[in-house]
C-alpha positions in Angstrom: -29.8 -95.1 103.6 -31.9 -92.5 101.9 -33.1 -93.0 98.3 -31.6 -90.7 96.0 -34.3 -88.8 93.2 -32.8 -89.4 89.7 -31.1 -86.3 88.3 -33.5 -85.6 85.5 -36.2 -85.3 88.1 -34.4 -82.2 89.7 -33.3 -80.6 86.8 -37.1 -80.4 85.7 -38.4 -79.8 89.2 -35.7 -76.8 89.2 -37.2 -75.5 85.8 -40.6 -75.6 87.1 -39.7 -73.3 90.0 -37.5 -70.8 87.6 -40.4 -70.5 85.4 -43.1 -69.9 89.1 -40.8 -67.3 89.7 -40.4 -65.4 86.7 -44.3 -65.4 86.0 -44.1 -67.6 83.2 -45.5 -70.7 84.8 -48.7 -69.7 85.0 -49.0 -70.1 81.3 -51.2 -73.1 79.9 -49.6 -75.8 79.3 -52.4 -76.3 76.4 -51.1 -73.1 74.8 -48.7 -73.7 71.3 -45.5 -72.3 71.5 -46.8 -69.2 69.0 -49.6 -68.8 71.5 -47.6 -68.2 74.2 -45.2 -65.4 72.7 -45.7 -62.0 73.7 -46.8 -59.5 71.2 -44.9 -56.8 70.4 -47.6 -54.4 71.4 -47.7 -55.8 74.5 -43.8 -54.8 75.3 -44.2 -51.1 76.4 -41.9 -47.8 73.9 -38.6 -46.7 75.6 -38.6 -43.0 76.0 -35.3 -42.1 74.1 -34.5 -38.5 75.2 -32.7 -36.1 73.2 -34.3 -37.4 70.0 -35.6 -34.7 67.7 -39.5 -34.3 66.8 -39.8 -35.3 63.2 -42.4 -32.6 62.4 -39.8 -29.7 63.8 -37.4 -31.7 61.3 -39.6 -31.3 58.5 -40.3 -28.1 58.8 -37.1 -27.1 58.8 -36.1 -28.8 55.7 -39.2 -27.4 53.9 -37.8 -23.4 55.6 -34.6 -24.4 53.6 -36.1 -25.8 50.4 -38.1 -22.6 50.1 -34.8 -20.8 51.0 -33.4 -22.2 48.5 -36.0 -21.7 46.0 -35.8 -18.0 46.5 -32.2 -18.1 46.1 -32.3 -19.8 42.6 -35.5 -17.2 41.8 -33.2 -14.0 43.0 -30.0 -15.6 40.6 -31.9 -15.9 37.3 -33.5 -12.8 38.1 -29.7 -11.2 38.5 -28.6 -13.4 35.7 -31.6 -12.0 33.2 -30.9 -8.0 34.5 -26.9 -8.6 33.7 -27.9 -10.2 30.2 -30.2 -7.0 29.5 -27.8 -4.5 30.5 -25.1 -6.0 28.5 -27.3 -6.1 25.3 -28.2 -2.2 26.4 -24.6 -1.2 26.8 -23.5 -2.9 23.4 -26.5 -1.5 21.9 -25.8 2.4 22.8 -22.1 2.2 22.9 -21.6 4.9 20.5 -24.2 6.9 22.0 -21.4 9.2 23.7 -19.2 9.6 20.7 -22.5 10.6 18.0 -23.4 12.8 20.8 -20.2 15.1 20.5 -20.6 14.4 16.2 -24.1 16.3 16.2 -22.9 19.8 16.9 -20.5 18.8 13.6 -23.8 18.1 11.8 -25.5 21.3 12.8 -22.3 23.1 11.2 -22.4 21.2 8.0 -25.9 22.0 7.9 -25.4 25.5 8.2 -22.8 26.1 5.9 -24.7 23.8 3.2 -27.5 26.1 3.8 -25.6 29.5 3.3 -23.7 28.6 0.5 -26.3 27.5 -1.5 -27.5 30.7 -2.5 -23.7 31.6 -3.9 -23.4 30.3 -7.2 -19.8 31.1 -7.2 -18.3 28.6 -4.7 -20.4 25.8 -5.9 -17.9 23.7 -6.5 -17.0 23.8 -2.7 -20.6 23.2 -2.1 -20.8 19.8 -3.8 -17.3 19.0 -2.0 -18.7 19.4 1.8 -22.0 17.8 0.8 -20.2 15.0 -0.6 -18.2 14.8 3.2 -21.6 15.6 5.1 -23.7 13.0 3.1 -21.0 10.2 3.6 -20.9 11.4 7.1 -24.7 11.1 7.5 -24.4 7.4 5.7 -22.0 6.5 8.9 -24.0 7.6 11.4 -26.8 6.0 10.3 -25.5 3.0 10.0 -25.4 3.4 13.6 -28.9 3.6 13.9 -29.0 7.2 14.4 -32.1 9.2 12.6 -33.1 12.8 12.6 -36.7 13.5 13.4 -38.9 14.8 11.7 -40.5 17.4 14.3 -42.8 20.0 12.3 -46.4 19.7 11.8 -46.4 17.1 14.4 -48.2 17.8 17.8 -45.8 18.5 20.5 -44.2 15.6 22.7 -42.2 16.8 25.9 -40.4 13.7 25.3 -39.1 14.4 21.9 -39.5 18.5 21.5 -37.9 20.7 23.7 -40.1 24.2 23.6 -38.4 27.6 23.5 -41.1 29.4 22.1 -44.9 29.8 21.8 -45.9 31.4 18.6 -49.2 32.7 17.1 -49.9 30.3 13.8 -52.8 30.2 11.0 -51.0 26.9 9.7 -51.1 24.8 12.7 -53.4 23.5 15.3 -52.4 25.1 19.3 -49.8 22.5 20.6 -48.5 21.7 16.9 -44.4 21.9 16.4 -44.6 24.9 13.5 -40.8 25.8 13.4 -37.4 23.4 14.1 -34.5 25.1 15.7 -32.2 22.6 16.3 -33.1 18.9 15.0 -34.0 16.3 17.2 -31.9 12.2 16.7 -32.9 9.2 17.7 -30.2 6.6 18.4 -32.3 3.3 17.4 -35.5 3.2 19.5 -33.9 5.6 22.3 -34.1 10.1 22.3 -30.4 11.4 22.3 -31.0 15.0 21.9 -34.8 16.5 21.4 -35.4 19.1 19.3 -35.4 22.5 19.9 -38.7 24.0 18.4 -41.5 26.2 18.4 -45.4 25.6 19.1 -47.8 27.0 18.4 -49.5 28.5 20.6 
């Protein structure tokens, strides 16, 4: 009858020939257990495919953050031209209605003028220059002021010239008679004069 190996001695005999096959029994028995483990350097990088590059990523978010910042720049730019405008528009509202009031001027004018020289209807005189002045007072409340256009050199952007004129008074180029007078609304020209320069 054959002797029989105890079981212990084939389960170890077994392990020794799992571990010949799978490479790992060539390791030295003298190695510690943290000896024997295999770095993680050693264990060679899995492809993954379909992952993106990370430097395509970050340029694309920094294409959208400057995207963005141009964006933001082109709003307050838009908010600051709407802020403006409104501040223009409230500031000249009543440009278009002292417009049609300055041919009303020129007439009060006129008639002040003429009827100075008739001591008879003074009384009438005083009446429309009492209207005129509280007229004026209105207006320039406004912000509406004449200018004052002779003796001063001539400005395409304030004078309008309808005449050239010979002049021992004035320099060439000086404003040396006023036609029609000139308003500015504020800091803005709403009608130029109409005058002569000498020439």
């Amino acid at each position: 009858m054959k002797e029989q190996q105890p079981i212990h001695d084939n389960i170890e005999t077994g392990v020794e020939e799992e571990l010949n096959v799978n490479g790992k029994g060539n390791q030295d028995p003298n190695q510690t257990a943290e000896e024997q483990e295999i770095s993680v350097e050693d264990v060679p990088e899995v492809p993954t495919e379909g992952q993106p590059d990370l430097d395509q990523l970050r340029a694309e978010a920094e294409e959208h953050k400057q995207r963005l910042l141009r964006t933001q720049a082109d709003f307050d730019n838009f908010r600051r031209r709407t802020v403006k405008e409104k501040e223009e528009l409230g500031k000249y509202a009543s440009a278009k209605l002292i417009t049609e009031l300055l041919p009303v001027i020129d007439n009060f004018e006129r008639a002040l003028s003429t009827a100075a020289d008739n001591t008879e209807i003074s009384s009438y005189t005083k009446g429309v220059e009492m209207i005129f002045r509280q007229l004026e007072g209105i207006l320039k409340a406004e912000g509406l002021t004449p200018m004052e256009s002779v003796g001063t050199p001539f400005n395409p952007d304030l004078h309008q010239a309808i005449m050239q004129v010979e002049s021992d008074e004035y320099e060439e180029g000086t404003v040396v008679e006023e036609v029609q007078k000139g308003y500015l609304l504020k800091d803005k020209v709403l009608r130029p004069a109409m005058v002569k320069v000498s020439g």
